[in-house]
N, C-alpha and C positions, 0 to 999 in steps of 0.2 A: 355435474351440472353447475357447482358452482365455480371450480375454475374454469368452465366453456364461456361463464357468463362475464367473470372478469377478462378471459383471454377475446371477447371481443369487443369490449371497452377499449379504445387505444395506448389511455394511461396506464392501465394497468396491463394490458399484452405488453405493453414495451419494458416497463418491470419486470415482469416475470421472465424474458425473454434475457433480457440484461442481467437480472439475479443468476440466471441459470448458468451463462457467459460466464459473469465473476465467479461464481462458485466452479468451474472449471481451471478457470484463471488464474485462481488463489490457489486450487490443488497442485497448480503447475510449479506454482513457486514458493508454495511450502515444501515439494520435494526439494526443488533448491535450494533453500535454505537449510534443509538440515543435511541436505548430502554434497552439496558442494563447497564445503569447508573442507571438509573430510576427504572430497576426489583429491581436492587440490593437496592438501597434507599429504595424500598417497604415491601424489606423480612428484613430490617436491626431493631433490636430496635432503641434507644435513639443515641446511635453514631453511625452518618453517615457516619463516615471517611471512610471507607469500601465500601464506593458505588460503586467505581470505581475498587477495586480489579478482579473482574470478569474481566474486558478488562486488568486489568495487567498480568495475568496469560494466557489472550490467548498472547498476544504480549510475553508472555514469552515463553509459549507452540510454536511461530511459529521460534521467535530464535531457540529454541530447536530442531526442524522437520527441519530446515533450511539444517544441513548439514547431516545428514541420506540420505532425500529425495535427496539432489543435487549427493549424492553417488550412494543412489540406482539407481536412473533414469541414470547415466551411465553407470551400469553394465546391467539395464534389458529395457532401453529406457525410454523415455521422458510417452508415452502413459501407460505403465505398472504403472508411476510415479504417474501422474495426477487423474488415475481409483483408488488408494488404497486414493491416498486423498481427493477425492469427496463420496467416500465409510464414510470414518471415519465424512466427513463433513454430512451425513444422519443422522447418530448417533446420533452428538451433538445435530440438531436439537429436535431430541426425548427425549432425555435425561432433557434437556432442560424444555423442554416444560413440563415432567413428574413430574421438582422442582419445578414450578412453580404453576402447580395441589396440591403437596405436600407443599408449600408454605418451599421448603428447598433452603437457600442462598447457601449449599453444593455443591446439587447438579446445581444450576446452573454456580457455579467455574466450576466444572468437567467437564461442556459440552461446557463450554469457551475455557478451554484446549483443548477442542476436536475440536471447531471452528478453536482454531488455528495451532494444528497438519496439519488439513484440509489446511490452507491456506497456512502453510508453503511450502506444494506441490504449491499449485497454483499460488504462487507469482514469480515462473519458467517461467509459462505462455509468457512472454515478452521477456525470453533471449530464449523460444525454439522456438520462432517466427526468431531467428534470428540466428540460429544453420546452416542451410542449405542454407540461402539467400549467395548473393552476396555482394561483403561487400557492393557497393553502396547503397543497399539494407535496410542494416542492421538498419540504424535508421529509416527509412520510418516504414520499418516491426515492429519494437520495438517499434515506438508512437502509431501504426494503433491497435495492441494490446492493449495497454493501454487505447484509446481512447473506444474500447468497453464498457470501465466502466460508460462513459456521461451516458448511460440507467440506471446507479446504480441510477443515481440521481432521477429520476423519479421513475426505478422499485419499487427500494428498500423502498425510503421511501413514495411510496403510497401504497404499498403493506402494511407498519408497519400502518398506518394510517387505512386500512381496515380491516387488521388482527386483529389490538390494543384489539377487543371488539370480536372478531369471537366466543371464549368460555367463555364468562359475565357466573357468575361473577368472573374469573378468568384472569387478566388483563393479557394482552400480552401474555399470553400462544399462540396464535393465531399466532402470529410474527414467534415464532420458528419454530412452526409447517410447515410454508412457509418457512423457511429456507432449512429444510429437502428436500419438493419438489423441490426449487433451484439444490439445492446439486446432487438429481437425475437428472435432466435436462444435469448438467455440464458431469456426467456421461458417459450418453447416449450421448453426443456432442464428447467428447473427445476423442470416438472410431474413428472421424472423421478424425481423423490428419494423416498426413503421412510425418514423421518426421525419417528420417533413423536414425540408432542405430550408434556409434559409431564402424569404422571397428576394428578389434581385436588384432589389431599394436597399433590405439590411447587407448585402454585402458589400453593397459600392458606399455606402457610409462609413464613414469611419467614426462619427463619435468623439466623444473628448481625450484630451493626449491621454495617454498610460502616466505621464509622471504625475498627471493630476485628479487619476484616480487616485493614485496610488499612496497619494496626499490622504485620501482620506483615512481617519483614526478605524473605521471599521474595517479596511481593507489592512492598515498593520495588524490587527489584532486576528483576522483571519491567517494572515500569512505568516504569525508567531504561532500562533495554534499550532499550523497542520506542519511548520518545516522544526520548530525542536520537538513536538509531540512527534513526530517521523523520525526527526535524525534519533531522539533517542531513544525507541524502540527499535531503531534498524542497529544501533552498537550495542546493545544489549542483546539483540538476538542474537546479533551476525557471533558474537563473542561466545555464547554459551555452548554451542555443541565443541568448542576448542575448551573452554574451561572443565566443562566436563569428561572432557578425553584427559585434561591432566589431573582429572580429580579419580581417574579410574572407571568411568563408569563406561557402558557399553554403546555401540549405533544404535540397538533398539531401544535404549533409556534415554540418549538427546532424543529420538524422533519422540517419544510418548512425551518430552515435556514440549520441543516444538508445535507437538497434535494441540496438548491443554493453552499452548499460549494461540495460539491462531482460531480456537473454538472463541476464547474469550476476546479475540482481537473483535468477531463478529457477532457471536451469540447477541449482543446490547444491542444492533443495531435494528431488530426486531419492534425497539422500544425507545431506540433514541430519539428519533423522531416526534412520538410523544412529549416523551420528557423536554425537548424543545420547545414543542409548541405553549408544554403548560408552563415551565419555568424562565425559559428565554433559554440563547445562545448562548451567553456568557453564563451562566452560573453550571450550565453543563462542561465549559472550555475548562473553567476553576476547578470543579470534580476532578475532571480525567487528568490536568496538570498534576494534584493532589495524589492521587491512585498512582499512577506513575512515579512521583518519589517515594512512596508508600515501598514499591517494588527494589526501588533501590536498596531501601533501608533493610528489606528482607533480604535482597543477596548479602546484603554486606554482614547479615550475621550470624553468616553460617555456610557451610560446603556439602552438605546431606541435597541425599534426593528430593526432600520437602521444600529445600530452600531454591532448589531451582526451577521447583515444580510452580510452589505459591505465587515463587517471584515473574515468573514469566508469564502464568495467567492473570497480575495484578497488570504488568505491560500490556498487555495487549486490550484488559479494559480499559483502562487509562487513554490508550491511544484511540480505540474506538471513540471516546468522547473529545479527546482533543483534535483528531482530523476530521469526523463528520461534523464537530461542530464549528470548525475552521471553514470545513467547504461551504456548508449551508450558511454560513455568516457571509462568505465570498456571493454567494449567487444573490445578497440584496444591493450588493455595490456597482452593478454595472447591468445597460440597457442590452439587450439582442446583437443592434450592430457592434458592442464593445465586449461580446462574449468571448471570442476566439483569444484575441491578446489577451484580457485578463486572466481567462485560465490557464493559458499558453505562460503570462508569467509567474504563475501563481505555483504550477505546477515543477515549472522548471528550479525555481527557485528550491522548493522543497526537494526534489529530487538531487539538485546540486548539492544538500547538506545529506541527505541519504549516502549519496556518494562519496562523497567525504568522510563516514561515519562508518560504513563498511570495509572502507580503506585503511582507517584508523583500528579497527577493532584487534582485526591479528596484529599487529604491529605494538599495539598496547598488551595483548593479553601476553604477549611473548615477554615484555620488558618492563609494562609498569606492575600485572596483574588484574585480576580480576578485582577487587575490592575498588583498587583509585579508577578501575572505568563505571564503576555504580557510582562512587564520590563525584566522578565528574558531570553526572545526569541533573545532581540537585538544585544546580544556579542555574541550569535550564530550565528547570520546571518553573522556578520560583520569577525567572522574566513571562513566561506564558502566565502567571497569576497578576502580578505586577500589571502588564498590560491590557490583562480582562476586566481586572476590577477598574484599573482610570476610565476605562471608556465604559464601564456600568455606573459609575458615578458622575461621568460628565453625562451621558444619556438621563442619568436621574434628576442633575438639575439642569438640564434642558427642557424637562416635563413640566418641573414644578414651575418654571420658569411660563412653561405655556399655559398652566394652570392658573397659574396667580392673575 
């Protein structure tokens, strides 16, 4: 009775509807992350440096889809958006799974890109939760979506864990194949949303230029959030089931520390929301920058199961606070008719360092190690505080200034 009475609320159907999405979404791509390092390493000859290629190309694939999708979903809606990329996210799976059979490193590039076309749509999911709220709303709505993903932790990687062997002797083929059905699920959910389209006044507006948003101090300090809070839990993840292949330990020990870092990437988001509205944006963004070198400092001392356990579920708190608190700072910076660009570069941007950071991972863990790619997370973190606190102290005497 009382989810009937919230599901026919439209704020909240469209949450719950979009939570379910994510939490599909995010199982799809915690299989990928912890099993496709490891296909690539499988199909690769003598040099491995390449393992990780496959996740650079989808993180580059979703920059890419980044601002198409943010364009088209405002000329034909949010739901027309989400249906072509849950469509392209079936694909991959098949494709996928077909290189795999075929023992081709090719083809499973190709169906990475396809992964990540797919997600470029879906990673909207969170600002269309928050398209039609009130603004009060709007962060509640924005973590409650994201928090959908906690089930990634479980789905995804006991689903990779069941699937891993489903078509022996053909390792992981099994994985993608469950991706696929994911991808349909998300589908069929997404017809669920009832997300009104932009009226035909906001889209023929355009609003003030992008360079003069982008001017503003709140819009750097979102867009430093969410792209080093992103780039550097995507080098630290994309790195860790390769560090831990060379520390000995097994597929089902990365996926269980993968499951613990993607519980904790969403578990907070249940609560972030709150903790925003009571303490502000920024002293949230300062938290999770914090928490995330926190992580660093725990890989860096030590190679035990504990150390990659502690460290990866400190990553993914961390980045829970530094990307909802990024996004939710982004959605006070621009009007209705200047929504589509802003997130379109807000998004693209972040995912261009994702992409680049998953590119980077194998290619460091092979030649510099693992220790100097946690050393190099910390000047990251420490600009994401740097720019939290100047604009929490210019806001503060901007106050007092109104006060006096």
């Amino acid at each position: 009775m009382i989810i009937g009475r919230y599901f026919v609320n439209r704020d909240w159907r469209n949450v719950i509807v979009l939570a379910a999405c994510q939490a599909l979404f995010m199982s799809g791509m915690a299989m990928s992350i912890a099993t496709t390092p490891l296909a690539g390493h499988m199909l690769l000859g003598a040099d491995k440096s390449l393992a990780t290629l496959p996740l650079f190309l989808m993180h580059a694939s979703i920059m890419s889809a980044t601002v198409p999708a943010s364009l088209l979903m405002h000329r034909f809606g949010r739901r027309a958006g989400f249906s072509l990329g849950a469509g392209v996210g079936v694909l991959a799976g098949i494709i996928i799974a077909i290189g795999l059979f075929r023992r081709s490193f090719t083809l499973l590039c190709l169906g990475m890109m396809l992964q990540g076309a797919a997600a470029g749509f879906a990673w909207y999911y969170r600002f269309a939760a928050t398209d039609a709220a009130a603004p009060a709303f709007r962060a509640k709505a924005l973590s409650l979506v994201m928090a959908g993903g906690i089930l990634a932790g479980v789905i995804g990687t006991e689903t990779a864990k069941w699937a891993n062997d489903l078509f022996s002797p053909v390792t992981f083929a099994g994985v993608y194949v469950m991706l696929s059905v994911f991808w349909l699920a998300v589908l069929a959910m997404v017809q669920g949303t009832r997300i009104p389209k932009l009226t035909k006044t906001e889209r023929t507006q355009k609003g003030r230029p992008l360079s003069l948003i982008a001017r503003q101090p709140a819009f750097v300090v979102a867009l430093c959030s969410s792209m080093f809070g992103y780039g550097v839990m995507t080098l630290l993840m994309t790195a860790t089931p390769l560090a831990m292949l060379a520390c000995g330990f097994a597929y089902n020990d990365s996926t269980t520390v993968i499951q613990a870092h993607v519980i904790a990437m969403f578990l907070p988001a249940f609560f972030t929301g709150s903790l925003i509205r009571r303490f502000g944006t920024l002293p949230i963004i300062i938290t999770g920058a914090l928490i995330q070198a926190a992580c660093a400092v725990v890989n860096i001392s030590g190679l035990d199961f504990a150390n990659f356990y502690i460290g990866l579920a400190l990553l993914g708190l961390g980045w829970n606070f530094t990307y909802v608190g990024g996004s939710t700072l982004l959605t006070s910076v621009h009007e209705p008719s200047e929504r589509a660009k802003v997130q379109a570069a807000h998004d693209f941007t972040v995912f261009a360092t994702t992409a680049l950071s998953a590119a980077a991972a194998g290619v460091l863990q092979q030649y510099v190690g693992w220790n100097l790619i946690n050393v190099a997370a910390l000047p990251l973190m420490a600009m994401i505080i740097c720019a939290a606190v100047s604009l929490f102290l210019r806001e503060r005497r901007q106050s007092l200034m109104a006060n006096s």
